[in-house]
BALOBA-1460 file (C-alpha; in Angstrom, 3 decimals):
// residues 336
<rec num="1" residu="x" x="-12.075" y="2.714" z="-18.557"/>
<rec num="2" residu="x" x="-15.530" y="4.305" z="-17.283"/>
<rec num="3" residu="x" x="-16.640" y="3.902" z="-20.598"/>
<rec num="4" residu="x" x="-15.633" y="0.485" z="-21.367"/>
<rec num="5" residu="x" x="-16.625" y="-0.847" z="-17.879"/>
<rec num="6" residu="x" x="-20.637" y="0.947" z="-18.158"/>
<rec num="7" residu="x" x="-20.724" y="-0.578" z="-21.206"/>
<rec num="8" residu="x" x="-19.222" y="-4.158" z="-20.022"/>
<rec num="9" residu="x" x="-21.895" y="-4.146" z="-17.923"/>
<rec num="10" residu="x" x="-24.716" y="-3.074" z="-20.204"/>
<rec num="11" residu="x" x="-23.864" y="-6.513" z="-22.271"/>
<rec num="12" residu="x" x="-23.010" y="-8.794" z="-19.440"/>
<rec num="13" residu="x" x="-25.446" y="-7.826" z="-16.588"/>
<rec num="14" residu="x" x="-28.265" y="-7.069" z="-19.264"/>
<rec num="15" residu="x" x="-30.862" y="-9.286" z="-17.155"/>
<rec num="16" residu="x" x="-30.393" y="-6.078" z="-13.685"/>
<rec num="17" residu="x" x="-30.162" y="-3.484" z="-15.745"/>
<rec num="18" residu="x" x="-33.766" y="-4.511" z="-17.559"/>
<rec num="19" residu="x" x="-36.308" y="-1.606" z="-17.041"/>
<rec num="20" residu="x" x="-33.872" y="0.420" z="-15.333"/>
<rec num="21" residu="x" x="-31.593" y="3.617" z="-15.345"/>
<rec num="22" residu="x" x="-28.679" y="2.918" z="-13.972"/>
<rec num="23" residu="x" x="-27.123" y="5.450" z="-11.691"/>
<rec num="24" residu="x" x="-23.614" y="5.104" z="-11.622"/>
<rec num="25" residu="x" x="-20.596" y="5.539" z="-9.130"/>
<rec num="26" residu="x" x="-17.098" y="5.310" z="-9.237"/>
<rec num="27" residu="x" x="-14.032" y="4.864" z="-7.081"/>
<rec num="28" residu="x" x="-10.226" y="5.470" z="-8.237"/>
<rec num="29" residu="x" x="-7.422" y="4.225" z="-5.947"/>
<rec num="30" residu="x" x="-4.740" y="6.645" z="-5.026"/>
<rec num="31" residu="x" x="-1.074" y="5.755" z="-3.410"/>
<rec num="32" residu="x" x="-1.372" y="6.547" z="-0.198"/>
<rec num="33" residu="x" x="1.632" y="8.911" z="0.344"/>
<rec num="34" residu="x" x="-0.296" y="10.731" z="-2.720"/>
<rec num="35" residu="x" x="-3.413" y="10.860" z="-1.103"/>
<rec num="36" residu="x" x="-2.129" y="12.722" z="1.862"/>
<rec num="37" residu="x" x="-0.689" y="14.960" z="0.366"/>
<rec num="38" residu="x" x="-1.976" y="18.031" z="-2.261"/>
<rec num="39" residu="x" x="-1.578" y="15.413" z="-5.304"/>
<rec num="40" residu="x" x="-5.177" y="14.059" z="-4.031"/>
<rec num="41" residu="x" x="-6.457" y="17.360" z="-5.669"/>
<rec num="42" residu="x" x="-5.238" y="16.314" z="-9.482"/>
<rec num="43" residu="x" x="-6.351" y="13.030" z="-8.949"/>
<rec num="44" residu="x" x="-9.974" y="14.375" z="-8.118"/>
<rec num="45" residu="x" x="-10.107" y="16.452" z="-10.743"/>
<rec num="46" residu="x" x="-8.725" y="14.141" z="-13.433"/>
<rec num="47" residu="x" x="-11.490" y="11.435" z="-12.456"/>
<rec num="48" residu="x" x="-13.895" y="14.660" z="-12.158"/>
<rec num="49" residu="x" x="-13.195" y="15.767" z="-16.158"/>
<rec num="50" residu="x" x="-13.316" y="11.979" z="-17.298"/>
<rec num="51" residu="x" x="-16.652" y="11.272" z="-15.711"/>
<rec num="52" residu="x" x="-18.475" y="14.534" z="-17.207"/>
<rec num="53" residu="x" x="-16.620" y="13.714" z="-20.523"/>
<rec num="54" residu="x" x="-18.393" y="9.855" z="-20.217"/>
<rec num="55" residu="x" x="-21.394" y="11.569" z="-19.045"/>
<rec num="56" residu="x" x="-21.771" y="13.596" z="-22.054"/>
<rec num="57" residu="x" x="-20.366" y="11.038" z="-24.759"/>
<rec num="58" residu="x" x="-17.771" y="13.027" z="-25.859"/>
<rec num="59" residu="x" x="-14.621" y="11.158" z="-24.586"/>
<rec num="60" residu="x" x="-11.561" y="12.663" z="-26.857"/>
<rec num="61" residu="x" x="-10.075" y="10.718" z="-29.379"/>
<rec num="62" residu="x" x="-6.831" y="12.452" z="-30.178"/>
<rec num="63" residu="x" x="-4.363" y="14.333" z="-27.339"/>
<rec num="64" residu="x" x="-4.840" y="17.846" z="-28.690"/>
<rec num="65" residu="x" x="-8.594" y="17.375" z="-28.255"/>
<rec num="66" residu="x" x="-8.079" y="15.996" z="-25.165"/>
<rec num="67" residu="x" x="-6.090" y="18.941" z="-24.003"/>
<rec num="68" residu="x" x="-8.558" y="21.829" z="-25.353"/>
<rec num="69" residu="x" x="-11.614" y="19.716" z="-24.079"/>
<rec num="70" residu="x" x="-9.862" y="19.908" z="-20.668"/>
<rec num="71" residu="x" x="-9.893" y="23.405" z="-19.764"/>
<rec num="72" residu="x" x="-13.714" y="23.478" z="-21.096"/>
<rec num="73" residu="x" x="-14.836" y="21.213" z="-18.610"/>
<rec num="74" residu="x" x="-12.455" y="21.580" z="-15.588"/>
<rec num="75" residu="x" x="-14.541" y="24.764" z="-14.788"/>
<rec num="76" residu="x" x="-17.900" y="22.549" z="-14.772"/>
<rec num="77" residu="x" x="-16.639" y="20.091" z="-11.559"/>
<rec num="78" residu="x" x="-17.481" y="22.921" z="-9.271"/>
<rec num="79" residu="x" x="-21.662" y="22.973" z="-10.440"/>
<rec num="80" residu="x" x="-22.100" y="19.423" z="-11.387"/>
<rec num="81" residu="x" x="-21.260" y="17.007" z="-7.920"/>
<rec num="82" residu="x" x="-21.064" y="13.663" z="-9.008"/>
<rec num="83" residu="x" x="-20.836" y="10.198" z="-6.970"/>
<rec num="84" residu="x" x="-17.105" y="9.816" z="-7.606"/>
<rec num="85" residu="x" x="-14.549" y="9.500" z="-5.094"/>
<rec num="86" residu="x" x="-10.397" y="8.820" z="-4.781"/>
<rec num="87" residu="x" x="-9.842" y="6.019" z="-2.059"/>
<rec num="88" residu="x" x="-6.468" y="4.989" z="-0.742"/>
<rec num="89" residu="x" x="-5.244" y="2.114" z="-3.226"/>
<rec num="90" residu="x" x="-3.646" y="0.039" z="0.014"/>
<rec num="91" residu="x" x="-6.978" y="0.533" z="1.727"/>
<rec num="92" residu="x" x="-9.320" y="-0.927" z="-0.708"/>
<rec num="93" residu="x" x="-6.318" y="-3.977" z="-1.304"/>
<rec num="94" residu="x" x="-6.616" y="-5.087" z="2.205"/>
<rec num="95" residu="x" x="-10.336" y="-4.994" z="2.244"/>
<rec num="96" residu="x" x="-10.780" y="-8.202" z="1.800"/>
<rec num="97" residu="x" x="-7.759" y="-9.042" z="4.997"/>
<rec num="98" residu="x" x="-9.796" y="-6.217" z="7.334"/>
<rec num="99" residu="x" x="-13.171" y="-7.907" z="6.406"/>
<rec num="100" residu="x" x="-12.215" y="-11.282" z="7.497"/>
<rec num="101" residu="x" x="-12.161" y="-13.088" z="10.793"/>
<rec num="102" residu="x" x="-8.285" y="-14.111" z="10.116"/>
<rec num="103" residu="x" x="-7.694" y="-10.424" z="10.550"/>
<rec num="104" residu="x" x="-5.740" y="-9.571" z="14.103"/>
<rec num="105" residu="x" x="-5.313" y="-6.310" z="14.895"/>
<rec num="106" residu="x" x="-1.974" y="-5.196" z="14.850"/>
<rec num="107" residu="x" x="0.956" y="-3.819" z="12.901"/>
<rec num="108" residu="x" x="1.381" y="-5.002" z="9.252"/>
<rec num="109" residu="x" x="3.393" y="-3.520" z="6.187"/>
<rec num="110" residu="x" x="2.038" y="-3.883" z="2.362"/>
<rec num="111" residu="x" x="3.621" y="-3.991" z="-0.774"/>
<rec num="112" residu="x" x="1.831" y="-3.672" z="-4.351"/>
<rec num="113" residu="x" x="4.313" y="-4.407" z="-7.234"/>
<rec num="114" residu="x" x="2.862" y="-3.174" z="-10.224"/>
<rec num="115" residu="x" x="3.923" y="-2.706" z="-13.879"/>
<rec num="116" residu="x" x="5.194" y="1.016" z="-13.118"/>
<rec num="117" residu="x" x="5.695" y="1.593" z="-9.825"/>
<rec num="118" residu="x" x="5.994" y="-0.183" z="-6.517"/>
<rec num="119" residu="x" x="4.135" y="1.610" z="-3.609"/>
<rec num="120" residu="x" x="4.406" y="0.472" z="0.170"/>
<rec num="121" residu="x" x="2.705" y="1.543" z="3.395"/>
<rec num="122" residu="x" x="2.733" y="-0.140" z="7.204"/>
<rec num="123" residu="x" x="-0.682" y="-0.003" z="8.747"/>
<rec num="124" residu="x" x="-1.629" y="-0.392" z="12.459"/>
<rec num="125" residu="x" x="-5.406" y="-2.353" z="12.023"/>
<rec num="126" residu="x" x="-7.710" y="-1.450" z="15.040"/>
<rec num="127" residu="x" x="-10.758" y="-3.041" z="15.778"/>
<rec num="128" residu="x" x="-13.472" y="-1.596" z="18.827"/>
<rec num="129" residu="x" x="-16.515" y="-3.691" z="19.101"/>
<rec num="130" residu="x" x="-16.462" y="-4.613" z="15.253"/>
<rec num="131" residu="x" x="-15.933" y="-0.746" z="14.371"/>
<rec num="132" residu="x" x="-12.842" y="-1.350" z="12.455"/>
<rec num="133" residu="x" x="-9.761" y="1.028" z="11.719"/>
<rec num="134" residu="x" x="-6.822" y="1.445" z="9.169"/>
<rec num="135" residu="x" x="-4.386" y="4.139" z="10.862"/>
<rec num="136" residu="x" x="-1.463" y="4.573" z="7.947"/>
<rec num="137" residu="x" x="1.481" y="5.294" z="9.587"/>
<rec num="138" residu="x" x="3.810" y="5.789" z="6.135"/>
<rec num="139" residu="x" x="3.365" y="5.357" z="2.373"/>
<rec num="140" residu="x" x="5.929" y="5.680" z="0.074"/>
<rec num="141" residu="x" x="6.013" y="5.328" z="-3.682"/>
<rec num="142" residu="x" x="8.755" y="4.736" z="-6.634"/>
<rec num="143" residu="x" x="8.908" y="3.940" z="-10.355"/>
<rec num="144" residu="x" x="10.614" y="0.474" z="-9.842"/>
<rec num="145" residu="x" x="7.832" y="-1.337" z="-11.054"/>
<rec num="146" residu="x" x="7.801" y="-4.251" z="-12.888"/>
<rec num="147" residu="x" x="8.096" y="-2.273" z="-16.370"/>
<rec num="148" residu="x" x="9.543" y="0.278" z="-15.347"/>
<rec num="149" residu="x" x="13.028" y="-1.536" z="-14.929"/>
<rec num="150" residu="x" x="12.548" y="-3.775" z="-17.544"/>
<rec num="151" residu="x" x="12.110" y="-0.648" z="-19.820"/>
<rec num="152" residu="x" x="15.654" y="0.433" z="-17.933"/>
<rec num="153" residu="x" x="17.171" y="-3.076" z="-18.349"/>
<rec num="154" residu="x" x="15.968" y="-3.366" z="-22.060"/>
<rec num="155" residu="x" x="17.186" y="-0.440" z="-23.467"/>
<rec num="156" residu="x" x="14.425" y="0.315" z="-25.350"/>
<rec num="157" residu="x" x="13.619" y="-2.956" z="-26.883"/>
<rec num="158" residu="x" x="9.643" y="-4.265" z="-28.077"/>
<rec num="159" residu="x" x="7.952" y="-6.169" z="-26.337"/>
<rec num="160" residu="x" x="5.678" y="-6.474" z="-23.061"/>
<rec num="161" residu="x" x="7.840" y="-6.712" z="-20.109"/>
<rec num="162" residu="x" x="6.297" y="-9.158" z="-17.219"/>
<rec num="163" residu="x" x="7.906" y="-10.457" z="-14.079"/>
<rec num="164" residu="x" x="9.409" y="-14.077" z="-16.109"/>
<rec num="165" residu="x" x="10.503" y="-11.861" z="-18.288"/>
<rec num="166" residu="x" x="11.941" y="-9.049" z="-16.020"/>
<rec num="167" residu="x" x="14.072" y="-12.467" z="-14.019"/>
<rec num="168" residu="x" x="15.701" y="-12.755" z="-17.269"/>
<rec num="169" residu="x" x="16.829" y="-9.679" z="-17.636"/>
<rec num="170" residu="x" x="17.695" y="-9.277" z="-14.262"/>
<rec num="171" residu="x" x="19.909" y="-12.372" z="-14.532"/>
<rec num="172" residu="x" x="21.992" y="-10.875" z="-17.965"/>
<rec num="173" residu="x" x="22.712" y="-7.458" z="-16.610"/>
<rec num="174" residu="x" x="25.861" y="-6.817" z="-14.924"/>
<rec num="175" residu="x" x="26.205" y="-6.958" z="-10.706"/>
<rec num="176" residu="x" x="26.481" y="-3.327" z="-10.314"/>
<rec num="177" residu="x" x="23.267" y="-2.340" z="-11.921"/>
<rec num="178" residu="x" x="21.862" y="-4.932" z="-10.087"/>
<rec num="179" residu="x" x="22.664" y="-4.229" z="-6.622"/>
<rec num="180" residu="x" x="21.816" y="-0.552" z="-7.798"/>
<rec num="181" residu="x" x="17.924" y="-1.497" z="-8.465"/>
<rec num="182" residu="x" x="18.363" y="-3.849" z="-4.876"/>
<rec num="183" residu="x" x="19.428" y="-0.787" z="-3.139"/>
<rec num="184" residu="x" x="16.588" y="1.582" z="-4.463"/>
<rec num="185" residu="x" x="14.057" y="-0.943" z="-3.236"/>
<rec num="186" residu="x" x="15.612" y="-1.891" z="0.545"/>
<rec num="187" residu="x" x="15.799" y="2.266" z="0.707"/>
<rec num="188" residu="x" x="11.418" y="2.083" z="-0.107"/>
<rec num="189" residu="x" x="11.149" y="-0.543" z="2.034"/>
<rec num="190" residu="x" x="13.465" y="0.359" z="5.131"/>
<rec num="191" residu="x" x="11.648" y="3.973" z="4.804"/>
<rec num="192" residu="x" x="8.261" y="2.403" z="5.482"/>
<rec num="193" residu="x" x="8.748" y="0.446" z="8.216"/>
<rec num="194" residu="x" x="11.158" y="2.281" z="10.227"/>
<rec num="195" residu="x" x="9.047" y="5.057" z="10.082"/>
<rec num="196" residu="x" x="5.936" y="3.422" z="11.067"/>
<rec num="197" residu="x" x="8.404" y="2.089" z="13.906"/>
<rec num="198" residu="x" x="9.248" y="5.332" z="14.752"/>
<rec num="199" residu="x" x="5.656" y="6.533" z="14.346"/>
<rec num="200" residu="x" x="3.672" y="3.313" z="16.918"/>
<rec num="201" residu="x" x="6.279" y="3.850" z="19.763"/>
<rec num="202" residu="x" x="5.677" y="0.266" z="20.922"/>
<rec num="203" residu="x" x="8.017" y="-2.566" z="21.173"/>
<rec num="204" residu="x" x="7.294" y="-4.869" z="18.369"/>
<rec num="205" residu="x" x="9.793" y="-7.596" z="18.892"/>
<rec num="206" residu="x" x="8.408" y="-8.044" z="22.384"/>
<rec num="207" residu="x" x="4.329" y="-8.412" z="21.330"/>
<rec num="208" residu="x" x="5.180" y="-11.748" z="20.979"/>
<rec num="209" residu="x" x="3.726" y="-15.322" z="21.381"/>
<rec num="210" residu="x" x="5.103" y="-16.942" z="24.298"/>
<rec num="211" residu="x" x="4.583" y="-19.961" z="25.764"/>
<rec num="212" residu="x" x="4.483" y="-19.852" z="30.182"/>
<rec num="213" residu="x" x="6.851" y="-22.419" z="30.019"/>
<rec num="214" residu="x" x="9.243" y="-20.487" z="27.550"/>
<rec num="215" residu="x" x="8.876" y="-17.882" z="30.340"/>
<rec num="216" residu="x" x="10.007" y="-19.799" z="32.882"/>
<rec num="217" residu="x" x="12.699" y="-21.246" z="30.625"/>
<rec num="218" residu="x" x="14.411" y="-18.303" z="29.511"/>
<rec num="219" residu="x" x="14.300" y="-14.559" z="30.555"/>
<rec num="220" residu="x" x="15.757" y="-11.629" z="29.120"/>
<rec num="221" residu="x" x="16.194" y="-10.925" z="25.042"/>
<rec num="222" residu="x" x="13.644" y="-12.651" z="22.716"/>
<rec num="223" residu="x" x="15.267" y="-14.353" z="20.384"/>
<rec num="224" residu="x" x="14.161" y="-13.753" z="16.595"/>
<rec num="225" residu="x" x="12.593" y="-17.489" z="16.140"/>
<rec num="226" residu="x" x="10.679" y="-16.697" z="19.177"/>
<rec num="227" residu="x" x="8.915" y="-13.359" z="17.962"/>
<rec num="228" residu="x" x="5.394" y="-12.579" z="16.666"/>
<rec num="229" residu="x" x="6.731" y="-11.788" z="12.699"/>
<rec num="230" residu="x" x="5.915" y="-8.796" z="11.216"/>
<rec num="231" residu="x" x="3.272" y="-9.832" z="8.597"/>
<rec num="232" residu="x" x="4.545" y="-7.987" z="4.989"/>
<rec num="233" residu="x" x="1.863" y="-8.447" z="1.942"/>
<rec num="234" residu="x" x="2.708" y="-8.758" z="-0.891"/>
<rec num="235" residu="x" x="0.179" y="-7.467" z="-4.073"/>
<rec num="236" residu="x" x="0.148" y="-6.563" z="-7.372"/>
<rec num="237" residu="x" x="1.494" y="-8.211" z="-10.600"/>
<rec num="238" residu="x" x="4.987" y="-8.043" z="-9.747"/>
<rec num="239" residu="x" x="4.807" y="-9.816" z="-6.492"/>
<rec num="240" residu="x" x="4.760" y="-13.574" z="-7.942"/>
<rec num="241" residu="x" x="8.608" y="-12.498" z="-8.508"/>
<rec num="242" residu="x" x="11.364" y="-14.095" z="-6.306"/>
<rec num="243" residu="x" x="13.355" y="-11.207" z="-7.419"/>
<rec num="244" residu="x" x="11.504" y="-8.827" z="-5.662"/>
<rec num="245" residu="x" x="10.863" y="-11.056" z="-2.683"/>
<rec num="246" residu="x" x="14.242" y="-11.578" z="-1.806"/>
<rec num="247" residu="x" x="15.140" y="-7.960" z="-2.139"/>
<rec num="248" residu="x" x="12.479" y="-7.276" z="0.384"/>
<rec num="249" residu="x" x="13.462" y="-9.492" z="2.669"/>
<rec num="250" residu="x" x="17.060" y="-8.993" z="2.429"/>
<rec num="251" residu="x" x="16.546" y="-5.450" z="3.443"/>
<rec num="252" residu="x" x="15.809" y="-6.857" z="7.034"/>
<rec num="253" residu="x" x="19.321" y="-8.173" z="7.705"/>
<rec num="254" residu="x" x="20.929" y="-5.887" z="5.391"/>
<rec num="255" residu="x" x="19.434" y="-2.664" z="7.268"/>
<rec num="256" residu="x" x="19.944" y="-4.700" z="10.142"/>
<rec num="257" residu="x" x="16.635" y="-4.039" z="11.429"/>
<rec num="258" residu="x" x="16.966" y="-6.437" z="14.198"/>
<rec num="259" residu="x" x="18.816" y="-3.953" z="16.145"/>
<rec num="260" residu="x" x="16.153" y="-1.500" z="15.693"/>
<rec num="261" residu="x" x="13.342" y="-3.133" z="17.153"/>
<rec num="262" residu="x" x="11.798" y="-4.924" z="14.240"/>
<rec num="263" residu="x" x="10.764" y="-8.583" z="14.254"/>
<rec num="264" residu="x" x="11.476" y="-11.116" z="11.225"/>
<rec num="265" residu="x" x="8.850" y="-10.480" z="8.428"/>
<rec num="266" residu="x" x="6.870" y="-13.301" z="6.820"/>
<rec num="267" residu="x" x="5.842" y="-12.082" z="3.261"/>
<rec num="268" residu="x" x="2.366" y="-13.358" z="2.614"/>
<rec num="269" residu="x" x="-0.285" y="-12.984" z="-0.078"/>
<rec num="270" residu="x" x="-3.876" y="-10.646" z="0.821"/>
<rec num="271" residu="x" x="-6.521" y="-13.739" z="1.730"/>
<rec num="272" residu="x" x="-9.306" y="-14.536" z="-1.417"/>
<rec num="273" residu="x" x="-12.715" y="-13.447" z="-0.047"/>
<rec num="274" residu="x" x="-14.853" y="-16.050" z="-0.543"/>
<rec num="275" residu="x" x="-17.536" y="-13.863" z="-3.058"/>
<rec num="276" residu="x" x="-14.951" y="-13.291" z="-5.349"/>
<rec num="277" residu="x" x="-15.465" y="-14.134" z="-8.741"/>
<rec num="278" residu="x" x="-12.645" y="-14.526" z="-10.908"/>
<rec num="279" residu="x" x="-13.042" y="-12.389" z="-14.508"/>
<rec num="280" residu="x" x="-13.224" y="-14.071" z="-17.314"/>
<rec num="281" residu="x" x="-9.963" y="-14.852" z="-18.950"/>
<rec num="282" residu="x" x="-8.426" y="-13.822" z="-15.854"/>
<rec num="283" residu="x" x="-5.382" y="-16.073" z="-14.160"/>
<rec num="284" residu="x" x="-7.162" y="-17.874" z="-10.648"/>
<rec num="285" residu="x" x="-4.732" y="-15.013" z="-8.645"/>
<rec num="286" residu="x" x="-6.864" y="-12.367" z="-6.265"/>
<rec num="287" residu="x" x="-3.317" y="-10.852" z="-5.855"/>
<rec num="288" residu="x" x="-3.764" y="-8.864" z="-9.442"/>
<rec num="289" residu="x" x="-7.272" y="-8.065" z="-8.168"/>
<rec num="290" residu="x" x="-7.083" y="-7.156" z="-4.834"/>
<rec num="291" residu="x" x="-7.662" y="-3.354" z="-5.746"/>
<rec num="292" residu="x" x="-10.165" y="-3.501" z="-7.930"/>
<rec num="293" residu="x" x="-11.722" y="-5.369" z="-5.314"/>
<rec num="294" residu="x" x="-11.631" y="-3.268" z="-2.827"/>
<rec num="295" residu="x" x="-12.348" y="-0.331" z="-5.226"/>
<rec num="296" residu="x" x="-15.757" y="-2.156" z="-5.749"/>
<rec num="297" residu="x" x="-17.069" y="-1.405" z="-2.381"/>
<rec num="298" residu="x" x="-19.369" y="1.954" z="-1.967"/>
<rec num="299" residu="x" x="-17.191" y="4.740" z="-0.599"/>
<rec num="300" residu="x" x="-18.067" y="4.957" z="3.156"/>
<rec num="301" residu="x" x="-18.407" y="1.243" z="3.545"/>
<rec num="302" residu="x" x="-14.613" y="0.785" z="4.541"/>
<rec num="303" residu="x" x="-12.708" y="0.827" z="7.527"/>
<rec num="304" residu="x" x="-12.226" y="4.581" z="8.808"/>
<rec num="305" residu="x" x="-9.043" y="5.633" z="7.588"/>
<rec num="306" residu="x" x="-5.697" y="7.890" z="9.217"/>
<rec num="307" residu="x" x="-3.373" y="9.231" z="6.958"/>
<rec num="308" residu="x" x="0.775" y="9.825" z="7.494"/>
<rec num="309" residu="x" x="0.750" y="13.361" z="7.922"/>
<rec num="310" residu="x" x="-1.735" y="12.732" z="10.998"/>
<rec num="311" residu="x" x="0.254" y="11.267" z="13.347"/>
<rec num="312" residu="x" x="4.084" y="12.352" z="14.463"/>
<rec num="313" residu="x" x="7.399" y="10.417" z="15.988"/>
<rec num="314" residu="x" x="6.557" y="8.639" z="19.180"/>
<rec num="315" residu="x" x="7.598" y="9.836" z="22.233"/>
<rec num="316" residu="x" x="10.532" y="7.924" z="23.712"/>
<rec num="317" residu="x" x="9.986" y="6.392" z="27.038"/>
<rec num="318" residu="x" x="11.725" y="8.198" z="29.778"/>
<rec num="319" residu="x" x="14.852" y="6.296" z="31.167"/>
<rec num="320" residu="x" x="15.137" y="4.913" z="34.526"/>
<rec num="321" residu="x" x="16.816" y="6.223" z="37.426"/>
<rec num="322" residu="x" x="18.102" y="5.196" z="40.825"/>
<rec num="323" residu="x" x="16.052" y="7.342" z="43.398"/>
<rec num="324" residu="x" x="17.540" y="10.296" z="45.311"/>
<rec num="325" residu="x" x="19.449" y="10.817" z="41.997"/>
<rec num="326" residu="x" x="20.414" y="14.411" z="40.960"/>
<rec num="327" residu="x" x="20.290" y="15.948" z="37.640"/>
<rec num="328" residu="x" x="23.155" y="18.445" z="37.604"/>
<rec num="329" residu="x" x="22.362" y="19.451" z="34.483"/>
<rec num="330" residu="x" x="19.509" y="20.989" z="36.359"/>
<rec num="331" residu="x" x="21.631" y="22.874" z="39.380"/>
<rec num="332" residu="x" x="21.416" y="26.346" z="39.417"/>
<rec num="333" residu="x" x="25.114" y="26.930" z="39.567"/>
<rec num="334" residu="x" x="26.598" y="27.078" z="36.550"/>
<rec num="335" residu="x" x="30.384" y="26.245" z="36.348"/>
<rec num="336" residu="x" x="32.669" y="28.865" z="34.325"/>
């Protein structure tokens, strides 16, 4: 891919690169539940040993080579630093959202369905006098991309497996497999957001937009047509399915996430920046693009970024009680 894309660019942007050497960077996205975690290192090092490989024009042909070349240059990463970097792959796809003046900070949950796996995080977006923030509060990814259970569904059968073609075979296989594959992905995506529930403490059904004659109206409970929704994107190849859409939002009343604080989501697509350019070839969708996208950016120019691992359960607020009350469970005498 480094290779094909330098020399993409040698043919198609022959007029910049006139009189020039090009000095070239690279980004590669990472899930985010791999990127915090010691995973990050093989990715780093797998990008490392396929740049120096480009670098040197001696990209392996066969797998054997590929294996023996491998160990050769592993051992050369340390000496020769090169402008390559791994960047969160939800990060760079909501670039384009963080970037724009639509975005409103908040609390917002992301999906990317792609051909082999489907990876989801829920972000809190900060923003301080135009310094902007992506704090991830979970990340989670499975195989139950778009190929992946086609390939399951299938059986082995030819062919490339795309998301009209993955509603097909969705619709011939039998009810229990299929509530089985509905099941694996309300478990991804009730993980993600009750844990960044857990995880931001506030009260999300009650950061709402109400009106101050609604407030006059009607006091106590919010009702769920009168909350802010919890904004889900959707990305990736997969996500023009309805398949996958409805088991999303099923999970919501299936989890019954209502009781636990959560407000109704609204599944939406990642806003088209206005300077992008649509590939030649390529379908007018930014939602297969969105990454790459994002990728394009020079590492550093992004949001700042937290990771999972770097913040813990909120602490629950402390209950009220009437004053003058005791705490026996405090008294010094201790009944036997």
């Amino acid at each position: 891919m480094i290779q094909r894309s330098q020399q993409w660019l040698g043919v198609h942007e022959a007029d910049r690169l006139k009189n020039r050497v090009p000095v070239w960077s690279a980004n590669v996205g990472v899930p985010v539940e791999h990127y915090d975690s010691q995973a990050l290192a093989t990715f780093e090092e797998v990008l490392g040993v396929a740049w120096l490989w480009v670098k040197d024009d001696q990209v392996p042909k066969m797998f054997q080579q590929a294996l023996s070349s491998y160990g050769v240059t592993q051992p050369r990463l340390a000496d020769e630093v090169t402008d390559f970097h791994a960047v969160p792959e939800i990060a760079a796809a909501v670039q384009s959202f963080v970037m724009s003046r639509e975005a409103v900070p908040g609390i917002y949950v992301y999906f990317d369905v792609g051909g082999g796996t489907m990876d989801g995080v829920a972000f809190n977006y900060l923003s301080f006098s135009g310094e902007r923030r992506i704090n991830f509060y979970s990340g989670k990814v499975e195989p139950l991309g778009v190929s992946a259970i086609g390939a399951a569904l299938a059986q082995g059968a030819p062919g490339e497996i795309d998301a009209v073609k993955l509603e097909k075979l969705l619709k011939d296989c039998s009810p229990s497999t299929l509530a089985e594959f509905v099941l694996k992905i309300r478990r991804l995506v009730g993980y993600v957001i009750m844990t960044a529930r857990q995880k931001d403490g506030r009260n999300w059904q009650e950061d709402a937009f109400q009106s101050a004659d609604y407030e006059r109206m009607f006091i106590g409970k919010l009702t769920a047509s009168r909350m802010r929704p919890l904004i889900v994107f959707m990305g990736g190849g997969g996500s023009k399915s309805e398949w996958y859409k409805s088991s999303i939002e099923s999970t919501y009343k299936a989890f019954q996430h209502h009781n636990a604080g959560v407000p109704p989501y609204k599944l939406v697509e990642v806003p088209r920046p206005k300077d992008f350019i649509v590939p030649k070839g390529g379908a007018d969708e930014f939602i297969r693009f969105a990454i790459s996208y994002g990728l394009s950016f020079p590492f550093g120019e992004g949001p700042d970024i937290g990771l999972p691992s770097q913040f813990g359960e909120a602490e629950k607020p402390r209950q009220w009680t009437p004053p003058g009350a005791v705490d026996y469970a405090d008294s010094k005498d201790a009944y036997c």
